[in-house]
C-alpha positions in Angstrom: 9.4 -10.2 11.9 7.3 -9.8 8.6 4.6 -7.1 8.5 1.4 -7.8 7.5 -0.7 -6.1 5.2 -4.4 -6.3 4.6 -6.7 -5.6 1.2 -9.5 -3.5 1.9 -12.8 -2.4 -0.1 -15.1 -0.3 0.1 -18.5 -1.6 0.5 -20.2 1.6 -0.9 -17.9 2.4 -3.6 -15.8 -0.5 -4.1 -12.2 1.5 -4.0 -9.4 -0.8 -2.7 -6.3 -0.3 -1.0 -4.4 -2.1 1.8 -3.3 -1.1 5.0 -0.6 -2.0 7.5 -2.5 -4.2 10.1 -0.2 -2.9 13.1 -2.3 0.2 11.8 -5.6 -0.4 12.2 -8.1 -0.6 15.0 -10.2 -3.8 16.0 -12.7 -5.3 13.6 -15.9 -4.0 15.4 -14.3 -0.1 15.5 -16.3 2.2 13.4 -13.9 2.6 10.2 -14.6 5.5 7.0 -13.8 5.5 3.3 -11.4 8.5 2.5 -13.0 8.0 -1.0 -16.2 8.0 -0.5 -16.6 8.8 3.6 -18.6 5.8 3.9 -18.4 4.7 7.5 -18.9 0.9 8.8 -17.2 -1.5 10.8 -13.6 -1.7 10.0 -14.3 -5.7 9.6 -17.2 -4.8 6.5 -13.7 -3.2 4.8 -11.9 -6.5 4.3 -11.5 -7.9 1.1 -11.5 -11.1 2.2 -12.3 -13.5 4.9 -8.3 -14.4 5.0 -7.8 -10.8 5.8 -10.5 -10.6 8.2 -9.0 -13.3 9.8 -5.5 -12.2 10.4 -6.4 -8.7 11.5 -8.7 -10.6 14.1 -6.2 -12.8 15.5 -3.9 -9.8 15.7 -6.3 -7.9 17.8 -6.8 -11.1 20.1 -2.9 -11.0 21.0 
C-alpha cells in the first residue's frame, strides 16, 4: 500500500508543506500554522480541492 501525502497552505501566511494523511486529524479539527500559529480548520489548510478530497474520504473509512 502507497502512502499518501497531502500539500498544505497556509491561509494567513501562505507557507506550504505536506503532510502524511495517516497523520492528520479530520477536516473539520481545529489545525495551527507552526509558521505563523494561525489556527483554522485543518480542511482551510489544503492546497487543493484534490487534497481535500482524499484526506476526506480517508477520514470516512
Amino acid at each position: 500500500m502507497q502512502e499518501a501525502w497531502l500539500q498544505l497552505q497556509c491561509p494567513a501566511c501562505s507557507v506550504t508543506w505536506e503532510e502524511r494523511v495517516s497523520d492528520l486529524p479530520a477536516p473539520d479539527t481545529a489545525f495551527d500554522c507552526d509558521g505563523c500559529g494561525a489556527e483554522r480548520s485543518l480542511s482551510e489548510f489544503m492546497r487543493t480541492a484534490r487534497d481535500l478530497e482524499v484526506l476526506q474520504a480517508f477520514t470516512e473509512s
